[in-house]
ZALUMMI-764732 format. One record per residue (C-alpha): x, z, y; residue in three letters. Coordinates in nm, 4 decimals. Example, Ala and Ser with C-alpha at 12.3 -4.5 7.8 and 13.67 -1.06 7.14 Angstrom:
2
@X:1.2300, Z:0.7800, Y:-0.4500, type:ALA
@X:1.3670, Z:0.7140, Y:-0.1060, type:SER
***
This chain:
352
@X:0.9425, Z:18.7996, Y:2.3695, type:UNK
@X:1.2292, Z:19.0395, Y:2.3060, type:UNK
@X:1.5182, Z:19.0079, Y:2.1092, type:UNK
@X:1.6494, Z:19.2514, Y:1.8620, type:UNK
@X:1.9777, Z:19.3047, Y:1.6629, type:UNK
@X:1.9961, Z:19.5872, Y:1.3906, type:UNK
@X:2.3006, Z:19.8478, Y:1.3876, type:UNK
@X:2.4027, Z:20.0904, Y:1.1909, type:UNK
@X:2.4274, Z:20.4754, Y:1.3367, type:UNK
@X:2.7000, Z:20.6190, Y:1.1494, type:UNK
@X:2.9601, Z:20.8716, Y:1.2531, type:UNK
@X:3.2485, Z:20.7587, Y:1.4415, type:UNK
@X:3.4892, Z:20.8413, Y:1.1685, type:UNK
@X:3.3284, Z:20.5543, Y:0.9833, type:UNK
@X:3.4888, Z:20.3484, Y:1.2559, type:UNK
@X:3.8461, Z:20.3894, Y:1.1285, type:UNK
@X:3.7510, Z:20.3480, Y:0.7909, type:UNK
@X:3.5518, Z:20.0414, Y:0.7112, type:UNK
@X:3.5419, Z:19.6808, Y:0.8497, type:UNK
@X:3.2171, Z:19.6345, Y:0.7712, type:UNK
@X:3.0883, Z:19.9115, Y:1.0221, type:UNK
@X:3.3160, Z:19.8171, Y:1.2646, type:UNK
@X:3.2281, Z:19.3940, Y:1.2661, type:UNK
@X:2.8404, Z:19.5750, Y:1.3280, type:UNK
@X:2.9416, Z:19.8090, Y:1.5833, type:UNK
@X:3.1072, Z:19.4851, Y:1.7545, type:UNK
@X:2.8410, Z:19.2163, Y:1.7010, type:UNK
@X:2.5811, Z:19.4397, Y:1.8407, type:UNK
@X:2.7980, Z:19.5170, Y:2.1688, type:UNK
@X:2.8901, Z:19.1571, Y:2.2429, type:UNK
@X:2.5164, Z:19.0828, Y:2.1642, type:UNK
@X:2.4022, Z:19.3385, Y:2.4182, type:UNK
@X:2.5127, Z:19.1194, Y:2.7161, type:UNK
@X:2.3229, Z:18.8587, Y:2.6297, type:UNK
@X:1.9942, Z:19.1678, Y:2.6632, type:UNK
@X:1.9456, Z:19.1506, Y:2.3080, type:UNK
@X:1.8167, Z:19.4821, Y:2.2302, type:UNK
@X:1.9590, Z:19.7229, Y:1.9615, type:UNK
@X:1.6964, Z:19.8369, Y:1.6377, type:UNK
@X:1.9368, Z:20.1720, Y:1.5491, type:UNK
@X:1.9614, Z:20.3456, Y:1.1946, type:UNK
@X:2.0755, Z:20.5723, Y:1.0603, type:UNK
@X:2.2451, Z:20.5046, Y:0.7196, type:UNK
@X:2.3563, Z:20.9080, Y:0.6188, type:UNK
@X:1.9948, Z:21.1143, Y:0.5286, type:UNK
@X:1.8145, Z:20.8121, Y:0.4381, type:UNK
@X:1.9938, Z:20.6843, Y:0.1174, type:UNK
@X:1.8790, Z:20.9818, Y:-0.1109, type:UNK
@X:1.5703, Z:21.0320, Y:0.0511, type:UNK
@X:1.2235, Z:21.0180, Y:-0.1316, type:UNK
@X:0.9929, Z:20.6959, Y:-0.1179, type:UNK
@X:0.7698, Z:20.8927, Y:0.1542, type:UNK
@X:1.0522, Z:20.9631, Y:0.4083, type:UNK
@X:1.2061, Z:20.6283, Y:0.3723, type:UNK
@X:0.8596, Z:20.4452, Y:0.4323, type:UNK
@X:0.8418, Z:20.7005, Y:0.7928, type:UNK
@X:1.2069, Z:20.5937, Y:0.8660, type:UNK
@X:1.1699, Z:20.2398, Y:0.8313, type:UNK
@X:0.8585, Z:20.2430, Y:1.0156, type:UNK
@X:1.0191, Z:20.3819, Y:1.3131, type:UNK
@X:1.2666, Z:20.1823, Y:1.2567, type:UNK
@X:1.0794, Z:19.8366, Y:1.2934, type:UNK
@X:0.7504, Z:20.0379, Y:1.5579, type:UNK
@X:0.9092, Z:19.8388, Y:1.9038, type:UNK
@X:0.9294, Z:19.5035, Y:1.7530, type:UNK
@X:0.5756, Z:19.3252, Y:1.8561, type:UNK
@X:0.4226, Z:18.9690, Y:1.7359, type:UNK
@X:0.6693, Z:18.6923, Y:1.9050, type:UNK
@X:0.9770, Z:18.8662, Y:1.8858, type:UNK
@X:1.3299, Z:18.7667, Y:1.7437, type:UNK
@X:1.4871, Z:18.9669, Y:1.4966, type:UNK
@X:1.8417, Z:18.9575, Y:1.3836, type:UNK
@X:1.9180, Z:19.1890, Y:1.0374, type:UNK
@X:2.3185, Z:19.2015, Y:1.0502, type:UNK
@X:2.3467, Z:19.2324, Y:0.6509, type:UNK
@X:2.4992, Z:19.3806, Y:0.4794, type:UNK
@X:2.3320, Z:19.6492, Y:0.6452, type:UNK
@X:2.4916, Z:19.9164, Y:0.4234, type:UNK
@X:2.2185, Z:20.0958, Y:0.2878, type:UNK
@X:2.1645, Z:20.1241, Y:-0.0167, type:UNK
@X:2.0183, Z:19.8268, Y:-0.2134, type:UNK
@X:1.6798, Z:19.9681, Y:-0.2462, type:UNK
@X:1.6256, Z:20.1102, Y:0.1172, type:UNK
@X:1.7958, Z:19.7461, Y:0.2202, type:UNK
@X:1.5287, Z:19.5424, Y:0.0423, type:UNK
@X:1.2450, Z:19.7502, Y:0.1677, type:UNK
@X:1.3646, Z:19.7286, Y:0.5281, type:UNK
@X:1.4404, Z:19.3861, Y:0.5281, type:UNK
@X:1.0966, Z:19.3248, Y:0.3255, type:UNK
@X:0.8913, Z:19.5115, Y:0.5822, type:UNK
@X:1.0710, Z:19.3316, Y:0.8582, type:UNK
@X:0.9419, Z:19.0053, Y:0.7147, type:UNK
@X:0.6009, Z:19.0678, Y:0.6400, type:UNK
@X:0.5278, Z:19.1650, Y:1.0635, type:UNK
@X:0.3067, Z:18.9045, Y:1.1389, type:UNK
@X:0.4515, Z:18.6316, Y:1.4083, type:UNK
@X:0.8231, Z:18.7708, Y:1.3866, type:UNK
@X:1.1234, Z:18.5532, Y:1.3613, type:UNK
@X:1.3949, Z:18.6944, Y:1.1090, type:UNK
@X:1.7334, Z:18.5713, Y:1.1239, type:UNK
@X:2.0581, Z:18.7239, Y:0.9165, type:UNK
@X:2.3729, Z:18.7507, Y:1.0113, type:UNK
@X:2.5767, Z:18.7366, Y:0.7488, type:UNK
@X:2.8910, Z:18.9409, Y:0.7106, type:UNK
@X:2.9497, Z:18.9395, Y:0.3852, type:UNK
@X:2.8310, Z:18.8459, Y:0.0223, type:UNK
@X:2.9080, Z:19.1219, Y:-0.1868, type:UNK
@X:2.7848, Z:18.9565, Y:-0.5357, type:UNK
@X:3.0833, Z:18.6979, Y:-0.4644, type:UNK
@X:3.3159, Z:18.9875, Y:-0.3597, type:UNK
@X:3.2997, Z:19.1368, Y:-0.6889, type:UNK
@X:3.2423, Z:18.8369, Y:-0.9185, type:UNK
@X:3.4418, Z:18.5471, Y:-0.8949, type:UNK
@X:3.2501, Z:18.3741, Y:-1.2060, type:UNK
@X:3.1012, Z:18.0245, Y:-1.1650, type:UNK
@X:2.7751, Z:18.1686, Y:-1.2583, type:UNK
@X:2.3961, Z:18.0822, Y:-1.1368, type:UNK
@X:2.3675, Z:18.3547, Y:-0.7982, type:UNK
@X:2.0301, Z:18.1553, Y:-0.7027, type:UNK
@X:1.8337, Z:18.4734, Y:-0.8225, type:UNK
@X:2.0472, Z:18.7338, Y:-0.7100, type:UNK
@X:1.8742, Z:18.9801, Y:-0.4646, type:UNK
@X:2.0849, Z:18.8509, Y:-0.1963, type:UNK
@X:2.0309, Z:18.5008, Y:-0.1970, type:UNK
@X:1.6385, Z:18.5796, Y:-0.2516, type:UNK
@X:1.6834, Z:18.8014, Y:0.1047, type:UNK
@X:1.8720, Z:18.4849, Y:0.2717, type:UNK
@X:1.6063, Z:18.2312, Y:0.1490, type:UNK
@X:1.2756, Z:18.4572, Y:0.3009, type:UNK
@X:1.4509, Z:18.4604, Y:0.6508, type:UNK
@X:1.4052, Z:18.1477, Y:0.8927, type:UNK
@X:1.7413, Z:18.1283, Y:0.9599, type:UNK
@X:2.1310, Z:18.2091, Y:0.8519, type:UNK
@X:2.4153, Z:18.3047, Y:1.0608, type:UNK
@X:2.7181, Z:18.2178, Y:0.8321, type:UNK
@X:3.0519, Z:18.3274, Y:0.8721, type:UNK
@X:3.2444, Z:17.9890, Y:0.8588, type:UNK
@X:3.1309, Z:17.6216, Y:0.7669, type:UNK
@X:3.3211, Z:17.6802, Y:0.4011, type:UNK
@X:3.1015, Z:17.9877, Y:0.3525, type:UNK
@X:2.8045, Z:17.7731, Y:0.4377, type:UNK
@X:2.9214, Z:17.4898, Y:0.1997, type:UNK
@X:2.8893, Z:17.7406, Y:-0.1092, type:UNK
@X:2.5966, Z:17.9193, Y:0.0419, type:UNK
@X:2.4054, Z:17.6022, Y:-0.0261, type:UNK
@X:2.5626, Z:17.4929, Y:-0.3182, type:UNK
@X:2.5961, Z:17.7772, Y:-0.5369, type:UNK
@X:2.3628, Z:18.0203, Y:-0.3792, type:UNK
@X:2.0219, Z:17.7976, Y:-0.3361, type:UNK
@X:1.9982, Z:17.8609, Y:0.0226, type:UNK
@X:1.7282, Z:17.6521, Y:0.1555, type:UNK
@X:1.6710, Z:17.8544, Y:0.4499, type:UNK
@X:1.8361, Z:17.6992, Y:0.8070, type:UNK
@X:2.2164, Z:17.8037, Y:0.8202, type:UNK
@X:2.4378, Z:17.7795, Y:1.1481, type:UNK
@X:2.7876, Z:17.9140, Y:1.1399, type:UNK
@X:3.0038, Z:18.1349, Y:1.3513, type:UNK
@X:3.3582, Z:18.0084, Y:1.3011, type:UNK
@X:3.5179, Z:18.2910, Y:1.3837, type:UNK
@X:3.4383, Z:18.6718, Y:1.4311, type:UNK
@X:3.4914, Z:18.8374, Y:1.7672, type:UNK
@X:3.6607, Z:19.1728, Y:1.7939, type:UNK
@X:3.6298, Z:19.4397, Y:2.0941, type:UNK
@X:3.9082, Z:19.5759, Y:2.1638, type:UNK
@X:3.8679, Z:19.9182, Y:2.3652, type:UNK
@X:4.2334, Z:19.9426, Y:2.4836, type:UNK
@X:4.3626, Z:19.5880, Y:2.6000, type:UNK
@X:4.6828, Z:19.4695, Y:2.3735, type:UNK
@X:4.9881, Z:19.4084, Y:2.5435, type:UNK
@X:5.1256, Z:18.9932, Y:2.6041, type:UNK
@X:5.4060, Z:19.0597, Y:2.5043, type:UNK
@X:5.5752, Z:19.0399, Y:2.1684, type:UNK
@X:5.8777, Z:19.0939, Y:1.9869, type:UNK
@X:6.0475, Z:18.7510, Y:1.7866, type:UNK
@X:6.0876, Z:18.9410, Y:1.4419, type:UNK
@X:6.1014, Z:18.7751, Y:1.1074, type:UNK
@X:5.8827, Z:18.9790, Y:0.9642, type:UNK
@X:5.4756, Z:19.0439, Y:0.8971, type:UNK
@X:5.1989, Z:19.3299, Y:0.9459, type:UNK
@X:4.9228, Z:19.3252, Y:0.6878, type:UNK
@X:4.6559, Z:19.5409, Y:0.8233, type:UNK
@X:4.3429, Z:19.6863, Y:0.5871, type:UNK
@X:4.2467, Z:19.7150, Y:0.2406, type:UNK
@X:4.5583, Z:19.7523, Y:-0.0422, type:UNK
@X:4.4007, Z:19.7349, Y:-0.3388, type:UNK
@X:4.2685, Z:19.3559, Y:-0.2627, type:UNK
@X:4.6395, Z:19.2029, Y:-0.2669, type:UNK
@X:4.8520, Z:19.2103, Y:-0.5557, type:UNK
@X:5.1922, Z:19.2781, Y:-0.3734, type:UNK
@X:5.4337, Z:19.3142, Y:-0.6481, type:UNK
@X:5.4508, Z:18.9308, Y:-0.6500, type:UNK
@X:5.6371, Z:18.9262, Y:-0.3258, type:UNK
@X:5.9838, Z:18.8702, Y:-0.3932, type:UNK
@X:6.1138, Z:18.7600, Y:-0.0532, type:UNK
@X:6.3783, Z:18.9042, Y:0.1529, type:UNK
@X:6.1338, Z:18.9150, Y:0.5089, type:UNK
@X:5.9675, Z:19.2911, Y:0.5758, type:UNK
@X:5.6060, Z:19.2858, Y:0.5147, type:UNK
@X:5.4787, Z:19.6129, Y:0.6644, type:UNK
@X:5.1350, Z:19.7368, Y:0.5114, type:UNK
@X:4.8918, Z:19.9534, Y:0.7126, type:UNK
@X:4.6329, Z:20.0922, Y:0.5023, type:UNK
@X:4.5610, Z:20.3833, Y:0.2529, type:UNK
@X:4.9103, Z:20.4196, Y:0.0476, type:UNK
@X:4.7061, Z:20.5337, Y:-0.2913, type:UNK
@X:4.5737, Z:20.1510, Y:-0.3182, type:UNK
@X:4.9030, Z:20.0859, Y:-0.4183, type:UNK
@X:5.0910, Z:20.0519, Y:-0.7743, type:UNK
@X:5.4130, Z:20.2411, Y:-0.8527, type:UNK
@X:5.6064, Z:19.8736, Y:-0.8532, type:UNK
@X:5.4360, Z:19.8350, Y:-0.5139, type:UNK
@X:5.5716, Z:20.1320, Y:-0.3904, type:UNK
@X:5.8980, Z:20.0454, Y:-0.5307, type:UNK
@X:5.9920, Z:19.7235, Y:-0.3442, type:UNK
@X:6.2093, Z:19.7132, Y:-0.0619, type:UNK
@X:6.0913, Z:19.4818, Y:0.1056, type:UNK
@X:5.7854, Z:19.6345, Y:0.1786, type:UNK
@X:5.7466, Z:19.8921, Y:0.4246, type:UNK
@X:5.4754, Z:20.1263, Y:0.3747, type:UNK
@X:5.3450, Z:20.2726, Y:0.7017, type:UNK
@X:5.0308, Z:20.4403, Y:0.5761, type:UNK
@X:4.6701, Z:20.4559, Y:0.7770, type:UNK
@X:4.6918, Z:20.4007, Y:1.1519, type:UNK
@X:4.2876, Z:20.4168, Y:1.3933, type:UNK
@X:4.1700, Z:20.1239, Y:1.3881, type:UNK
@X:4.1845, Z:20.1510, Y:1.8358, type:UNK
@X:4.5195, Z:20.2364, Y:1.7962, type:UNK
@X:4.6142, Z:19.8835, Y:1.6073, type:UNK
@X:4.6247, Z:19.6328, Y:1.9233, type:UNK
@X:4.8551, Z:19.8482, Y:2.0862, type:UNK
@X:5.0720, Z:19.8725, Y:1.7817, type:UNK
@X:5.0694, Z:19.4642, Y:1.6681, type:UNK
@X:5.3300, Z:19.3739, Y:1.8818, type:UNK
@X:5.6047, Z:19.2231, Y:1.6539, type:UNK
@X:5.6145, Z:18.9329, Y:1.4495, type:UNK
@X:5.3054, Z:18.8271, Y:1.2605, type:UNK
@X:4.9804, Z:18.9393, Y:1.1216, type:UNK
@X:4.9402, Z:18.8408, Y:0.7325, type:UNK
@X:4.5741, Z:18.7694, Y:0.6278, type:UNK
@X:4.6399, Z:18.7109, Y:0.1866, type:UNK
@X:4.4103, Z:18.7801, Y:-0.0845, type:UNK
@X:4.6715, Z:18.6773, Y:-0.3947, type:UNK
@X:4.6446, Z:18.8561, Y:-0.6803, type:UNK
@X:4.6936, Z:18.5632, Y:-0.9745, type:UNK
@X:4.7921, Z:18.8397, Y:-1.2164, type:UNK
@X:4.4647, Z:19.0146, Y:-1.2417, type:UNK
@X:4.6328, Z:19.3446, Y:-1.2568, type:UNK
@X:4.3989, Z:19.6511, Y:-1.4040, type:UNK
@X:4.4869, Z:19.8483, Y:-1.0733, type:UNK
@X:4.3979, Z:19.5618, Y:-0.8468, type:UNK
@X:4.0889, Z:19.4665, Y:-1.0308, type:UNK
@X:3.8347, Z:19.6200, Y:-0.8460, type:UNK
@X:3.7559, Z:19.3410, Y:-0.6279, type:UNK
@X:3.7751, Z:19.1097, Y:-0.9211, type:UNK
@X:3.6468, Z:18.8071, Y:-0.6640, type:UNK
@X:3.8539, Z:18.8789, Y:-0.3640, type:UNK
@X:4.1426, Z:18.6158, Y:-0.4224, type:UNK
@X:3.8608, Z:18.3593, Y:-0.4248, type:UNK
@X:3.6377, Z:18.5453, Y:-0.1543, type:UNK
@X:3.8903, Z:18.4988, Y:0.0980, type:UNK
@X:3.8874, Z:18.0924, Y:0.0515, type:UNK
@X:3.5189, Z:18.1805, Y:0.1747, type:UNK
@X:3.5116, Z:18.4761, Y:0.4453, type:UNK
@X:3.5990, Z:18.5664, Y:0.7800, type:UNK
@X:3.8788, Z:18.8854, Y:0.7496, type:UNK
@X:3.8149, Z:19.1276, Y:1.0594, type:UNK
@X:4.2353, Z:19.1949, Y:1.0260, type:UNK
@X:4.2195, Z:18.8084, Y:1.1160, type:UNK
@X:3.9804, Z:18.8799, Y:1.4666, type:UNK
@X:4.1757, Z:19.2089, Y:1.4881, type:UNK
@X:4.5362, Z:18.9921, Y:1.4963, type:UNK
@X:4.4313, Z:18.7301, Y:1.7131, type:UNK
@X:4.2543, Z:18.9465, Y:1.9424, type:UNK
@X:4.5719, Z:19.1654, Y:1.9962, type:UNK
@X:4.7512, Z:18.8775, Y:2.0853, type:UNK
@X:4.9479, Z:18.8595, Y:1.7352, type:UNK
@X:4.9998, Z:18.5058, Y:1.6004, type:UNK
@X:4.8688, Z:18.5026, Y:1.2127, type:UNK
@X:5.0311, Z:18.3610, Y:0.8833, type:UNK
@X:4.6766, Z:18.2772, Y:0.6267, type:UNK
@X:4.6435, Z:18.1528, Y:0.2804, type:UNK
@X:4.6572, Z:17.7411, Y:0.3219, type:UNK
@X:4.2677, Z:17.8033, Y:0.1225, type:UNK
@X:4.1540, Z:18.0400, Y:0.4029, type:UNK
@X:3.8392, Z:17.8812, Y:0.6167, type:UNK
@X:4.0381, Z:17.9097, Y:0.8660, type:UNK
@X:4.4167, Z:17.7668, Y:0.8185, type:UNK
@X:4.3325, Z:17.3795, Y:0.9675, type:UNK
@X:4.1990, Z:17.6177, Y:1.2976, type:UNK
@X:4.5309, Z:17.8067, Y:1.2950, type:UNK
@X:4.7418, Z:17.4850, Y:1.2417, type:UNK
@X:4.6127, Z:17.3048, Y:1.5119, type:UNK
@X:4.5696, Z:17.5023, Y:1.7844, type:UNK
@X:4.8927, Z:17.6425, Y:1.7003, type:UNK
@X:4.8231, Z:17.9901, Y:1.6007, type:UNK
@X:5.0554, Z:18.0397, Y:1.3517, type:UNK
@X:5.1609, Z:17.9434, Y:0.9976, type:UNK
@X:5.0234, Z:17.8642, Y:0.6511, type:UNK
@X:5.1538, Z:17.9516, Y:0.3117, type:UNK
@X:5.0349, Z:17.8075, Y:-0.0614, type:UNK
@X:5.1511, Z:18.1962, Y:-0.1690, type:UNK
@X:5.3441, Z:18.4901, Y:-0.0568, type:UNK
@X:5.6618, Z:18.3735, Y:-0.1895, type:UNK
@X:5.6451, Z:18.1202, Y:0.0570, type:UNK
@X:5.6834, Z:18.3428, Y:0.3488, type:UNK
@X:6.0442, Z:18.3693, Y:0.3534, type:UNK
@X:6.0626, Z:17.9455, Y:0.4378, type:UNK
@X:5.7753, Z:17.9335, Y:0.6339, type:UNK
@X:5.8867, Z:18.1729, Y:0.8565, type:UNK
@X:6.2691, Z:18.1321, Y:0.8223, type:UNK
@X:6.2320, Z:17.7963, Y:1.0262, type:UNK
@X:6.1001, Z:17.9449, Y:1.3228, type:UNK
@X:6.2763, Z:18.0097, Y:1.6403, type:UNK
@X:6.2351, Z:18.2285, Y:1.9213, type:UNK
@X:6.0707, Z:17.9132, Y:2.1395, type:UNK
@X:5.8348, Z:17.7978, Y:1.8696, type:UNK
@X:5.7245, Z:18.1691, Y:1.7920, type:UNK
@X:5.6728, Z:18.2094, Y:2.2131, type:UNK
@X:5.4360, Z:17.8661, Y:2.2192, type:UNK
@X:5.2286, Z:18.0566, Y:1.9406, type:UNK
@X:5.1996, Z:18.3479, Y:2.1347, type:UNK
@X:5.0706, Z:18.1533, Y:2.4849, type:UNK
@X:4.7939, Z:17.9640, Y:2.2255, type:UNK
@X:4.7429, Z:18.3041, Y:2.0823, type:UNK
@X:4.6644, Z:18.4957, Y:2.3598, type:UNK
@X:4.4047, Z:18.2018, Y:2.4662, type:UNK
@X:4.2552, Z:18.3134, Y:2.1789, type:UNK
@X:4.2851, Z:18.6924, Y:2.2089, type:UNK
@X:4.0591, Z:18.6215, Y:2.5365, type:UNK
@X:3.7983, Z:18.4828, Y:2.3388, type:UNK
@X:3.7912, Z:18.6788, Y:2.1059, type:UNK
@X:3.7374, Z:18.9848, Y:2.3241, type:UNK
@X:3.4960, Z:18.9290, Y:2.5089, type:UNK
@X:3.2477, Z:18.7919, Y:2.2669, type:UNK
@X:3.3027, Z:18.4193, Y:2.2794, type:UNK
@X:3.2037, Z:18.3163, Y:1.9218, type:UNK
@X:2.9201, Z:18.6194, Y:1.8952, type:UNK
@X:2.7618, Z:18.5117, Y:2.2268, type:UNK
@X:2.8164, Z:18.1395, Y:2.1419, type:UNK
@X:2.6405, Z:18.1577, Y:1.8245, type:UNK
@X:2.3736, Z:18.4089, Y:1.9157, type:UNK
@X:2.2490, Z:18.1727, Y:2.1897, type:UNK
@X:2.2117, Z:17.8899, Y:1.9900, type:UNK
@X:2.0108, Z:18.0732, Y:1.7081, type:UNK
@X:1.7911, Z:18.1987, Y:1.9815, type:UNK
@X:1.7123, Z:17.8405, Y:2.0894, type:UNK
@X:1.6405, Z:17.7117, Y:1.7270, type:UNK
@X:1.4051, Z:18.0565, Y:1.6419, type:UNK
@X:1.2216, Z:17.9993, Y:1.9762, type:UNK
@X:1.1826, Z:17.6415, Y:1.8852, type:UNK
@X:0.9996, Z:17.7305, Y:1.5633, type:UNK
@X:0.6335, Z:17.8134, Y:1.5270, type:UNK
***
């Protein structure tokens, strides 16, 4: 029996430019000690491709994987919807394979924050053909089940690891004041009235004119992603999806304020793993973790940052950073990835 794990063979300025590529790149590396085997593909030359080409591709694609062996689809896999299904499709019908997906994100609830039936959504359908689920976090599996129809066998990562190809540095500044690292157009920051510097890393044309406006946000533009551990070394990292207001230029990710009560934020692994204690929406899956092991703080909305933080001393903020750090260990060398990976190996094996 071998064991298999699909990535995605993009160029390495795809790297710096989307989470999604970069959680892949990661979950296939940490997945690699274990001697799980990579299934490579190549995402640019395929998308556009006629039926002919695509039905070659994929059948190289899937030609090692032999009757017995374990599959895992890492999906998204970020083709496009029609070369996804008929990978993923093909994958299922080999005869005495075991298919499990790891799920990264779902993009239906991304985009749609409605409280409509998803059941029949392709995604779901996709989920509910494989033998088993890795979800993100328990609260993602709660609404997997109950709003998505997934029958299929679900186990849950917790938290998502992060490889970090220059080690961060232990030590920290005490500042009163927060990084938010990633996407701008997912946060509505005109809200933010407090007198604490939030400094934003990202692409500056996500952002409104009143954004750009505020003082009390410090816009520092687009910094490589393996630059970031090195450079998170003050204060604390700000994972917030908040955008009550709906605004038109923030409305492209019309579920995101309600997707992060559900997902697990790579700028949350990337925090943690640099060592940085985090400040999380008190809906996040994860603010009871970050409470009580001591990771850092919770807030209702971003208004609350300037008490939350404001009560903190240089002793308290140290205590984080030792619990932290813990973490940042974890976190780099695969602890959640290998822990979870190892335990859907055991259940697919079990299964005949």
């Amino acid at each position: 029996m071998t064991v298999w794990i699909t990535e995605a063979d993009v160029p390495e300025i795809l790297y710096t430019q989307s989470s999604g590529y970069i959680a892949n790149r990661d979950m296939a590396f940490f997945s690699s000690q274990l001697g799980i085997k990579s299934l490579r593909y190549k995402k640019i030359g395929i998308e556009n491709a006629c039926q002919s080409f695509i039905d070659d591709e994929v059948e190289n694609i899937l030609s090692p994987i032999l009757p017995g062996d374990i599959v895992f689809v890492q999906f998204p896999t970020w083709l496009n919807y029609q070369v996804e299904d008929f990978l993923i499709e093909k994958l299922l019908s080999l005869p005495d394979v075991k298919v499990c997906l790891i799920l990264w994100d779902v993009i239906a609830w991304l985009f749609d924050d409605s409280d409509r039936d998803f059941t029949k959504d392709r995604e779901f359908r996709l989920m509910n053909q494989s033998q088993l689920i890795i979800s993100p976090n328990e609260k993602m599996t709660e609404r997997l089940v109950k709003d998505g129809g997934i029958k299929a066998e679900i186990i849950s990562m917790g938290l998502s690891d992060y490889n970090c190809v220059s080690p961060p540095s232990f030590r920290k500044v005490f500042k009163k004041e927060l990084t938010f690292v990633g996407t701008l157009n997912k946060t509505d920051f005109s809200q933010y009235d407090g007198k604490l510097l939030i400094n934003l890393i990202g692409d500056p044309e996500q952002l409104t004119a009143e954004e750009n406006g505020k003082t009390n946000l410090n816009i520092i533009g687009e910094i490589p992603n393996s630059a970031l551990p090195r450079y998170l070394n003050a204060g604390f990292g700000l994972v917030s999806y908040h955008n009550r207001d709906k605004i038109i230029e923030k409305s492209y990710f019309s579920g995101a304020e309600r997707y992060g009560q559900l997902n697990n934020p790579l700028k949350l692994s990337l925090y943690l793993a640099s060592g940085l204690p985090v400040i999380v929406d008190r809906c996040s899956p994860h603010a009871d973790r970050i409470l009580e092991e001591g990771l850092g703080l919770v807030i209702n909305e971003l208004n609350d940052i300037d008490e939350v933080v404001g009560g903190i001393n240089k002793s308290h903020y140290n205590e984080m950073l030792e619990n932290t750090w813990k973490y940042s260990i974890k976190l780099r060398s695969g602890f959640f990835t290998k822990n979870v990976m190892r335990k859907a190996i055991l259940y697919l094996s079990d299964q005949s």
